[in-house]
Every structure is written in structure tokens, then in C-alpha cells.
C-alpha positions as a Markdown table, in Angstrom:
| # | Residue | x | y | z |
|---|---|---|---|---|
| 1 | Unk | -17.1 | -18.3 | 5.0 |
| 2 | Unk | -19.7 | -16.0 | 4.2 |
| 3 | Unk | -18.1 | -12.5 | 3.4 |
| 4 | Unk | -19.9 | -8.7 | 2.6 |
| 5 | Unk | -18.1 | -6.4 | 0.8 |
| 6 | Unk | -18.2 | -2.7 | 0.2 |
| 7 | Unk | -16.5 | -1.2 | -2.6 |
| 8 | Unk | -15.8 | -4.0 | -4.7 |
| 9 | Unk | -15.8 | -2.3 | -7.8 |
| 10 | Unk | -12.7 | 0.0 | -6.8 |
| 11 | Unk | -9.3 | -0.3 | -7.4 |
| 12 | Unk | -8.4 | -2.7 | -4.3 |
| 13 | Unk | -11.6 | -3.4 | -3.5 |
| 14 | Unk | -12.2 | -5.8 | -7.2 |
| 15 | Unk | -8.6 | -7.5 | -6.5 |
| 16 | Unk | -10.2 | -8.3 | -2.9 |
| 17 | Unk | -13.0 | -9.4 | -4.7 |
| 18 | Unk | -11.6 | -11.7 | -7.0 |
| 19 | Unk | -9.4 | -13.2 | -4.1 |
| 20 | Unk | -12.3 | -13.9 | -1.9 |
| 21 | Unk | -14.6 | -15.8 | -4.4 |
| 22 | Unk | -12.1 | -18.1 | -4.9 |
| 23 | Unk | -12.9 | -20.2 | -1.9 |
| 24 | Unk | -15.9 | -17.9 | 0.2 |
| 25 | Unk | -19.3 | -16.7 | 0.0 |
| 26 | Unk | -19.0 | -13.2 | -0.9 |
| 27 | Unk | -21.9 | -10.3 | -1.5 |
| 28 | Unk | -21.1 | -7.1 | -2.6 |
| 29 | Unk | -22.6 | -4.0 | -1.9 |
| 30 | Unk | -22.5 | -0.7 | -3.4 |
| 31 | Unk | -23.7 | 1.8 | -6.3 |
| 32 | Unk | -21.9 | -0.4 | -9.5 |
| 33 | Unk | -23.4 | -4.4 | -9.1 |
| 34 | Unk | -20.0 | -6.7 | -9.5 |
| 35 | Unk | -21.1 | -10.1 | -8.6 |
| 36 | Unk | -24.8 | -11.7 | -8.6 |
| 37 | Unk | -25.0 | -11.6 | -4.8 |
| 38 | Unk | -25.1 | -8.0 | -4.8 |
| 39 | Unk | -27.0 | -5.4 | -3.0 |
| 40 | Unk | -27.4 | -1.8 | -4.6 |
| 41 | Unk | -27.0 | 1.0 | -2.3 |
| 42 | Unk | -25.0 | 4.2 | -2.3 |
| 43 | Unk | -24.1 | 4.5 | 1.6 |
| 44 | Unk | -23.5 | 8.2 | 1.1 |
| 45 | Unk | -27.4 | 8.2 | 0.4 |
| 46 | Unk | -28.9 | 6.1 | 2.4 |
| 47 | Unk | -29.0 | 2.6 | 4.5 |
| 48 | Unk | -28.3 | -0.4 | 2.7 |
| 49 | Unk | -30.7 | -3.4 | 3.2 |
| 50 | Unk | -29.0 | -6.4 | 4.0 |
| 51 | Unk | -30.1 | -10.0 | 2.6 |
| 52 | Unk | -31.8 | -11.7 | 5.6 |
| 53 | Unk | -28.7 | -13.8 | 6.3 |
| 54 | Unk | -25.5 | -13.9 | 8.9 |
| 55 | Unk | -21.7 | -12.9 | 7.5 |
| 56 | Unk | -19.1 | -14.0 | 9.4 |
| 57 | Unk | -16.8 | -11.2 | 8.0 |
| 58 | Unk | -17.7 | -7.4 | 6.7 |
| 59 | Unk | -14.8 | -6.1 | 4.5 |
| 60 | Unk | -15.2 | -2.1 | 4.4 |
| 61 | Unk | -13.2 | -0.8 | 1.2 |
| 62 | Unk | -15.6 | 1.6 | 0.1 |
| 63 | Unk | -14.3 | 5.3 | 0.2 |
| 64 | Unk | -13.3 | 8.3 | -1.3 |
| 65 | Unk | -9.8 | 9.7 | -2.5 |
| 66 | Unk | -7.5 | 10.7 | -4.6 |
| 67 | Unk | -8.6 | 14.2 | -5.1 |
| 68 | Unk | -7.8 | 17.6 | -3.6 |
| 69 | Unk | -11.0 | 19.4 | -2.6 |
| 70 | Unk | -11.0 | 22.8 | -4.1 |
| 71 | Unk | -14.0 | 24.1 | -2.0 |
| 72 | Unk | -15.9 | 23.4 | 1.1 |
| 73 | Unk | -18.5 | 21.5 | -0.4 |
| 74 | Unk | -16.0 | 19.2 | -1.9 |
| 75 | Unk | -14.0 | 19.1 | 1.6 |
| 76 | Unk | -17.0 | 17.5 | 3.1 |
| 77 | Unk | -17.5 | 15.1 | 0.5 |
| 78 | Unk | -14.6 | 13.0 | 2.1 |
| 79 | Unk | -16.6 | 13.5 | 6.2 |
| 80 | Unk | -20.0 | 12.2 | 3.5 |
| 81 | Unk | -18.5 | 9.6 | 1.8 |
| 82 | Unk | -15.8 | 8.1 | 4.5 |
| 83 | Unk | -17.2 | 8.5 | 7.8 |
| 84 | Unk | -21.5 | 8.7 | 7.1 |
| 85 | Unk | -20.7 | 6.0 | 5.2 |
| 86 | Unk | -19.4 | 3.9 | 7.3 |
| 87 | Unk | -21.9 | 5.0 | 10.3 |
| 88 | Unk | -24.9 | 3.6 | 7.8 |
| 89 | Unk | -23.2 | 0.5 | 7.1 |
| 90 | Unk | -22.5 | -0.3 | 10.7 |
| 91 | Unk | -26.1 | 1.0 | 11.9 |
| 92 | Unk | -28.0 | -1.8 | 9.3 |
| 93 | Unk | -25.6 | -4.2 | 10.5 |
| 94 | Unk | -27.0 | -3.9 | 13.8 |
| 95 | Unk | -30.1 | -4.9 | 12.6 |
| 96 | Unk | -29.3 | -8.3 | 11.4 |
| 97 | Unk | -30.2 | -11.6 | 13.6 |
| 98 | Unk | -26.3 | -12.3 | 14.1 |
| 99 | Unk | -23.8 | -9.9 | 14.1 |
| 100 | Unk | -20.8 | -10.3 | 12.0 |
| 101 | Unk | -17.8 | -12.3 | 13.9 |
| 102 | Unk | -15.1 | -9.7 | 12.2 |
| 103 | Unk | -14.6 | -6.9 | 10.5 |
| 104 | Unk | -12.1 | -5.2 | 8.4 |
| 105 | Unk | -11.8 | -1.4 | 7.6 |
| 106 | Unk | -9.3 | -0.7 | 4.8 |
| 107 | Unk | -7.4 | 2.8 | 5.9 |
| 108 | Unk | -4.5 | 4.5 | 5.0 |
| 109 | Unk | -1.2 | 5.5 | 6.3 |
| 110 | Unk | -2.0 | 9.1 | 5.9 |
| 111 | Unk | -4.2 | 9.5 | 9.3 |
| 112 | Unk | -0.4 | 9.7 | 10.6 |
| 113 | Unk | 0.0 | 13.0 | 9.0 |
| 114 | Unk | 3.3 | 13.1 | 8.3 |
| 115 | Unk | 5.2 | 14.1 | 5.4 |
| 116 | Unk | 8.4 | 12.5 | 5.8 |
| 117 | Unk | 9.6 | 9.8 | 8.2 |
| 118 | Unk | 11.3 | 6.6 | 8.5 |
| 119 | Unk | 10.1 | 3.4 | 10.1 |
| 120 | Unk | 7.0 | 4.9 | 11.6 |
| 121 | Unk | 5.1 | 2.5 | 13.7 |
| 122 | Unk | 1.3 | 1.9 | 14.4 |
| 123 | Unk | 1.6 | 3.9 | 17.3 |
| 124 | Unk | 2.6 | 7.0 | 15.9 |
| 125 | Unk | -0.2 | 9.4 | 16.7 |
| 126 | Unk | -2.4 | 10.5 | 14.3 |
| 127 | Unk | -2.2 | 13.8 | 13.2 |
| 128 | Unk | -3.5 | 14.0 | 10.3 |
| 129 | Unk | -4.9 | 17.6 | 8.7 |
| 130 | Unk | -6.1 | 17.2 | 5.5 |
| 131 | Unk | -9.9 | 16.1 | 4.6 |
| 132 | Unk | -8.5 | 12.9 | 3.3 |
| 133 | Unk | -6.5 | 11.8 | 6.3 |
| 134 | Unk | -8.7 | 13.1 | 8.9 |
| 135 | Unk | -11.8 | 11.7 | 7.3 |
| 136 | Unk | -10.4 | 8.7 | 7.9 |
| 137 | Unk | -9.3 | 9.1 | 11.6 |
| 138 | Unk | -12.8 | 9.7 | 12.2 |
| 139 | Unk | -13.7 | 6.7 | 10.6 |
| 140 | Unk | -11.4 | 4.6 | 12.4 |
| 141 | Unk | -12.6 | 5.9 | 15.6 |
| 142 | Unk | -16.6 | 4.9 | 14.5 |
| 143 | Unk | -15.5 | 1.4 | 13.8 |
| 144 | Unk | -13.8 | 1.2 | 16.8 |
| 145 | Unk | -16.0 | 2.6 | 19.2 |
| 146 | Unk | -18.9 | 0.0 | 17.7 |
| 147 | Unk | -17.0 | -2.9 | 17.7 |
| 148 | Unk | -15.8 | -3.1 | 21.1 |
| 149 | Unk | -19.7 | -2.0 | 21.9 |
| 150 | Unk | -20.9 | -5.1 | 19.8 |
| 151 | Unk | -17.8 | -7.7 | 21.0 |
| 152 | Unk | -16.9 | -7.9 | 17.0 |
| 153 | Unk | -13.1 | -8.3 | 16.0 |
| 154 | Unk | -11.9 | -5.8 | 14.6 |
| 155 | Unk | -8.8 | -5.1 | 12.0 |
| 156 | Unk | -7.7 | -1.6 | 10.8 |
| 157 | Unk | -5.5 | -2.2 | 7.7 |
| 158 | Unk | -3.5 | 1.2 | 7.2 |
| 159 | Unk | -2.2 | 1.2 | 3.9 |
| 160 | Unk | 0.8 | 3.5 | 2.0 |
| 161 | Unk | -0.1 | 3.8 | -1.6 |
| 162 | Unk | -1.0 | 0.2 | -3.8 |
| 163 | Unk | 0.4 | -0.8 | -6.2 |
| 164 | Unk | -1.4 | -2.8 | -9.1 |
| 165 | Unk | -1.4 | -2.9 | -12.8 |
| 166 | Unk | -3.4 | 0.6 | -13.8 |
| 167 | Unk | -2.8 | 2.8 | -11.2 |
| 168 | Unk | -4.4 | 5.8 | -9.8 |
| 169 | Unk | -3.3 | 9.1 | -8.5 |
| 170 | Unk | 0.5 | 10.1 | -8.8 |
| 171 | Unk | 1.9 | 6.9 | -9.8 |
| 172 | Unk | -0.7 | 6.9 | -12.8 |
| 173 | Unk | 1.1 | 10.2 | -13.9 |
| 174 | Unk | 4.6 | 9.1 | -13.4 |
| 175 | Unk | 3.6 | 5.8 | -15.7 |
| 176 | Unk | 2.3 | 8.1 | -18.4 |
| 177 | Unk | 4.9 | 10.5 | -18.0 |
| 178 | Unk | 7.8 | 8.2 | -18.7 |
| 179 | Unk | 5.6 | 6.4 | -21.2 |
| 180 | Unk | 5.1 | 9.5 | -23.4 |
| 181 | Unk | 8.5 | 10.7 | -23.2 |
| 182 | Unk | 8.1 | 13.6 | -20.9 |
| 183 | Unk | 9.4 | 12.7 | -17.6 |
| 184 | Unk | 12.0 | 14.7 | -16.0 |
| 185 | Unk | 14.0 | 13.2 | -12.9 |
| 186 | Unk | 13.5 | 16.1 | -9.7 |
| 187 | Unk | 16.4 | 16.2 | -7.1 |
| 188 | Unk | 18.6 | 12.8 | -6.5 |
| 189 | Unk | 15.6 | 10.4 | -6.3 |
| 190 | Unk | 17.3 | 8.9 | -3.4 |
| 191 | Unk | 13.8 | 9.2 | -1.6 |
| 192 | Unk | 12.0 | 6.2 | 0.0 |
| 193 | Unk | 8.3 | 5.5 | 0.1 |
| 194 | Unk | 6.8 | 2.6 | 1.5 |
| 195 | Unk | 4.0 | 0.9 | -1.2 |
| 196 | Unk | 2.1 | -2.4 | -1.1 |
| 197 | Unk | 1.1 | -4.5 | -3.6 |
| 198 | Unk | -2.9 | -4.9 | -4.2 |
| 199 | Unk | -2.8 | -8.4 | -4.3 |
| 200 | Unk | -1.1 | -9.1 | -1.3 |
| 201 | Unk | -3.0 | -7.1 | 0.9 |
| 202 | Unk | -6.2 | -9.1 | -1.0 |
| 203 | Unk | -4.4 | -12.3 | 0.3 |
| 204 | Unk | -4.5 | -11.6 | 3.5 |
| 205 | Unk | -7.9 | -10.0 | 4.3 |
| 206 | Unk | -8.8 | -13.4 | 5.8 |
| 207 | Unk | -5.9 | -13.6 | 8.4 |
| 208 | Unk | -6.5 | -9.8 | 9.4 |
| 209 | Unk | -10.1 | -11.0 | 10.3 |
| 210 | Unk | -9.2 | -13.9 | 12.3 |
| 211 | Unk | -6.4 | -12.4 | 14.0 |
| 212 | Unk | -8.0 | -8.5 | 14.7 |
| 213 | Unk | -5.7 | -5.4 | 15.4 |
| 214 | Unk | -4.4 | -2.5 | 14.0 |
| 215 | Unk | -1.4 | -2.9 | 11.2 |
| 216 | Unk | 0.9 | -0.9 | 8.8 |
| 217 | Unk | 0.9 | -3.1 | 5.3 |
| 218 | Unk | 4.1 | -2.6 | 3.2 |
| 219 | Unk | 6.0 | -4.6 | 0.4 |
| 220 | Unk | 8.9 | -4.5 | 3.5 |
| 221 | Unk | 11.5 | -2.8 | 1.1 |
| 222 | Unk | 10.1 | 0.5 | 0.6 |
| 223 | Unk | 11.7 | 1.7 | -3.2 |
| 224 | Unk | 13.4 | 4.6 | -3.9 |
| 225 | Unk | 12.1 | 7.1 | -6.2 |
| 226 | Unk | 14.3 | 6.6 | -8.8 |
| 227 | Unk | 14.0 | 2.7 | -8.6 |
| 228 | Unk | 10.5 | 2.9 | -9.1 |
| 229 | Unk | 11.2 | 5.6 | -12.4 |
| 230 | Unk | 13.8 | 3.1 | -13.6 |
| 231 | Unk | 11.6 | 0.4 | -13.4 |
| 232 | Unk | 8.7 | 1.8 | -15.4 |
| 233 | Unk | 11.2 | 2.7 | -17.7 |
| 234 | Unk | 12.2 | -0.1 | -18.5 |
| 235 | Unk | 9.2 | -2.3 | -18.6 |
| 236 | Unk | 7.7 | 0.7 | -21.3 |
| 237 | Unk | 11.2 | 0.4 | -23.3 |
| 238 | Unk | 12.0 | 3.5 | -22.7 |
| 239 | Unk | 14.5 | 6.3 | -20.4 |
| 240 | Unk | 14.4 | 9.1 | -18.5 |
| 241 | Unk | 16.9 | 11.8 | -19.3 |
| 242 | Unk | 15.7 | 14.9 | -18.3 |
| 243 | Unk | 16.7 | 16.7 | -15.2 |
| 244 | Unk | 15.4 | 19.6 | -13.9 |
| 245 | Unk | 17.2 | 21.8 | -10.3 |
| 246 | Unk | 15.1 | 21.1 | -7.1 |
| 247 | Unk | 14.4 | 25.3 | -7.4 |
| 248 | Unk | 12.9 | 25.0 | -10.7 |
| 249 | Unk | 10.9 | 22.1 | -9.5 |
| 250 | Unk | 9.7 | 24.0 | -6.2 |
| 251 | Unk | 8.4 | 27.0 | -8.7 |
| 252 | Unk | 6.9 | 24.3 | -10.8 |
| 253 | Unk | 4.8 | 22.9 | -8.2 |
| 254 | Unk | 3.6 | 26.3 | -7.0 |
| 255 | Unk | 1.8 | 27.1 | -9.9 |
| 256 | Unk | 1.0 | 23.5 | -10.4 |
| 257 | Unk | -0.5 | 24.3 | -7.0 |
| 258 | Unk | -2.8 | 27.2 | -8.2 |
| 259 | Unk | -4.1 | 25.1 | -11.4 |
| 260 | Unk | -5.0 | 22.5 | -9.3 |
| 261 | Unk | -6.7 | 25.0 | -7.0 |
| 262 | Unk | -9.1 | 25.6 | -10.0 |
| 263 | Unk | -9.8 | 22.5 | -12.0 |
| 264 | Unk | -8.5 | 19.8 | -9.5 |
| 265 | Unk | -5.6 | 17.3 | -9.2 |
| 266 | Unk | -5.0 | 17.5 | -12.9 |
| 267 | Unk | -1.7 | 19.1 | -13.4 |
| 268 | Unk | 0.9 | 16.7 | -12.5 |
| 269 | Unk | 3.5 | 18.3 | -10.8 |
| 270 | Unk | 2.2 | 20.4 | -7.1 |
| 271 | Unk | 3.3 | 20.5 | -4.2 |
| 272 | Unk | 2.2 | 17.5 | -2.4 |
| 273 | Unk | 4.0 | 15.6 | -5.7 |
| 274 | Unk | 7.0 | 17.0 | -5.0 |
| 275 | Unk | 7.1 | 16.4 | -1.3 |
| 276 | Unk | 6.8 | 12.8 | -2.7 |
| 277 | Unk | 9.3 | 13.1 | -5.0 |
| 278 | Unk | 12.2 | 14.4 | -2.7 |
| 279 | Unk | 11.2 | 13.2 | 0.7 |
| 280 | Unk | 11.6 | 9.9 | 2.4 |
| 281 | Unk | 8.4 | 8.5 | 4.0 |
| 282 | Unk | 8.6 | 4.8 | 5.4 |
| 283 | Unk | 6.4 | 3.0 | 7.7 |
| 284 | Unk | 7.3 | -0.4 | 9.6 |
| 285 | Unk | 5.1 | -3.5 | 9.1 |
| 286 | Unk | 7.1 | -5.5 | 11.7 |
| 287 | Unk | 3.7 | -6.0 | 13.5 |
| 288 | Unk | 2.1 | -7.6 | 10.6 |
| 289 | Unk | 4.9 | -10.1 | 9.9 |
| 290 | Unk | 4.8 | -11.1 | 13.6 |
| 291 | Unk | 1.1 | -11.5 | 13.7 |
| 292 | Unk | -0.3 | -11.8 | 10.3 |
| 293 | Unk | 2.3 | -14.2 | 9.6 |
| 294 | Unk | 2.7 | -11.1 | 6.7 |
| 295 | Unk | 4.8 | -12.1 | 4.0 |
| 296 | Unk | 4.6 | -9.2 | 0.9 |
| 297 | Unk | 6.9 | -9.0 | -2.4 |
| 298 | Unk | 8.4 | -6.0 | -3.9 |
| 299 | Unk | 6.2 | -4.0 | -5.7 |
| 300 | Unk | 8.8 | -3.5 | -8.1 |
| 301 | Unk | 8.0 | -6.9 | -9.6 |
| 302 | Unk | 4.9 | -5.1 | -11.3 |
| 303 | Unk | 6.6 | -3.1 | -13.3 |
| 304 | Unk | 9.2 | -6.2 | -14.6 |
């Protein structure tokens, strides 16, 4: 199978990468050259031009995230970067003698828009209302207005966050929190949140593509808070001890809210930490085991 993919030097998009070119043809494409079938071009910037061949499969994991935008300008960056992007990519695909048979656009949970939950299905509307979330709505809706236009198959993988060795975003801070000794444990940590394990959803890229459709991606046992905290723990040799009141933690995370305001997601404790902290939110990927044949492990396992 011949394969293109976008974003290939990311976090999921390199564990993709390195499942793919195993047994397929794979190019990459993007600003950071990964392979020596690649094609440099910064879809943000302009049209990529494709190598005069067919793919039988487009794998779109290129995007923007992880950051709160501070400004306007930087609130557009995710419209930019996540839906222009995608718009140029499926414009110079047009162009080519064959189209691609499928694709598959790598999303996230979060066009949902919900902050706590249990279960949630695929059909739960989206509501998202931050320029993360509804970036990617919009970019949903491009890819799925073109391929029913072009008669390409089509999978939307919605993902909750992945799990991999080196993380990104909160789960980075909590790993090198615990690690340097100054965790502290907020409320019971009774709180669920559904996570998926990088390689897994690497492993079945190809299935998504054959089979097409829309699909929540979990590890199917959705950890606790405190289950994950115990588990890095342990695999750094260390504890946790310290426990500060859910108020204390509330005021914490206000001003962590105002320095983040002004020099970005770099204090670790705000608001939208704690609401992950001390809320459950879990998302069913019932559909994906019936279809996909979808058979994850416990994210936990990468902390062991």
C-alpha cells in the first residue's frame, strides 16, 4: 500500500510513522523531512506539490495544539493551522491522476465540548467552544463535505488524550511533578478520563481506512486520576504525599489562570487542569471494537 502522511514528525504522527513503514509505502509531508520519500511544505503557507504518483491512503495528523491562545492572533492560528491546512492538502489532492481510495483525519474528543461526562458516544453533538475544539469541528466538516464529493472513504478518528513515553501537555507536568518531588494530590482523585495509547491507535490506522466511519479511540478502561499519579509514582521510585483542600486548589488555579493569560500554558496548575483533575470525563469506543475489530491495552502499562 502506498500511504501519504502529514505530520509525521509529531508526537503520534512519528509512532504512525514508524508503524506504517514496516510493511507500506509511506511519504511524508511537512515542514521537518522524517523519511527520504518526503515532500517539504508547510500547509499553513502554501500548497504542497505532490510526487506524480497515486496513494491509496492519505493519513492527516498534522495540526496544532496544546496551547491556550492568549490573543486573537494566536486564536486564529488554530482556524490557520487546522482547517487552511487541511483545505490545501485536500485541494492538491484533487489534482492528482487518481484520487486516494481513503482517508484518515486524526481528531480529538474535544469537538464534543464537554467538560465532564460518562460514556459519551460518537453521536454526541459537537459543541465545542474553544479555538482548539472548534478548529477542529470545522475541519471535520471540510473533510467530510470533500470526500463524499470525491466518493473517497473516509475515517474520523476522535481521540481523548495519548499516551506514549514523553508526553505533552498536562500529563508532561504531572510526570515531572511527581518526578521532582512536588506533586500534591487535589480532591479524592476518584476522577475518570478516557486516554489511548499512541501505539495502538498507530496499529490500526490501516483498518480505519478500509473500514471508513467516524470512531471514539480509548484504552476501554478509562484510569482514575489517582491510578495514573500512583503509577508514575511508582515507575519514577517515588510518592506522592501532599494534599492540598479542593478550595485552595480552586484559588490556585485562578491565578494559574492569569499567568497563563500572559506567558502561555506554562504554569501547571489553571483552571482547565483542575477541571481534569476532579472531573470525570469518559467516552465509549463500543463502535470501534464492533467495527474496527478495536482491541487497545491500558495505558497504565506505560508507566509500569
Amino acid at each position: 500500500m502506498n500511504a501519504l502522511l502529514t505530520g509525521a514528525s509529531g508526537f503520534l504522527g512519528s509512532r504512525i510513522y514508524r508503524e506504517l513503514i514496516q510493511q507500506h509505502t509511506v511519504t511524508t509531508l511537512g515542514r521537518t523531512s522524517v523519511s527520504n520519500r518526503h515532500i517539504h511544505c508547510d500547509l499553513t503557507q502554501a500548497m504542497p506539490v505532490l510526487l506524480p504518483e497515486s496513494y491509496d491512503i492519505i493519513i492527516h495528523s498534522a495540526g496544532k495544539a496544546h496551547s491556550v491562545p492568549r490573543n486573537a492572533i494566536e486564536h486564529s492560528d488554530y482556524e490557520r493551522v487546522n482547517v487552511y491546512g487541511i483545505i490545501r492538502l485536500l485541494n492538491m489532492l484533487e489534482r492528482l491522476p487518481i484520487l486516494p481510495k481513503s482517508f484518515v483525519h486524526i481528531s480529538t474528543v474535544l469537538v464534543y465540548g464537554r467538560s465532564e461526562g460518562q460514556s459519551l458516544t460518537e453521536l454526541t453533538p459537537l459543541d465545542a467552544d474553544d479555538a482548539y475544539g472548534l478548529s477542529k469541528v470545522m475541519a471535520e466538516d471540510v473533510v467530510r463535505s470533500w470526500a463524499k464529493r470525491n466518493g473517497v472513504r473516509l475515517a474520523i478518528l476522535r481521540l481523548p488524550l495519548v499516551v506514549a513515553e514523553n508526553p505533552k501537555g498536562n500529563l508532561a507536568a504531572m510526570i515531572k511533578a511527581i518526578r521532582r518531588g512536588y506533586y500534591v494530590h487535589m480532591g479524592t482523585g476518584s476522577a475518570r478520563r478516557s486516554m489511548v495509547r499512541a501505539d495502538d491507535v498507530a496499529a490500526v490506522i490501516i483498518r480505519a481506512a478500509e473500514v471508513g466511519g467516524i470512531f471514539n479511540l480509548t484504552d476501554g478502561y478509562h484510569p482514575s486520576v489517582r491510578e495514573v499519579e500512583e503509577s508514575i509514582a511508582r515507575q519514577a521510585g517515588t510518592k506522592t504525599r501532599l494534599i492540598i483542600p479542593l478550595d485552595l486548589a480552586k484559588a490556585l488555579a485562578y491565578a494559574g489562570d492569569g499567568i497563563n493569560a500572559l506567558v502561555g500554558r506554562r504554569f501547571p496548575l489553571d483552571s482547565i487542569a483542575l477541571q481534569k483533575l476532579t472531573h470525570s470525563l469518559t467516552f465509549s469506543d463500543e463502535l470501534a471494537r464492533k467495527q474496527l475489530e478495536w482491541n487497545s491495552r491500558p495505558v497504565l502499562d506505560v508507566f509500569r
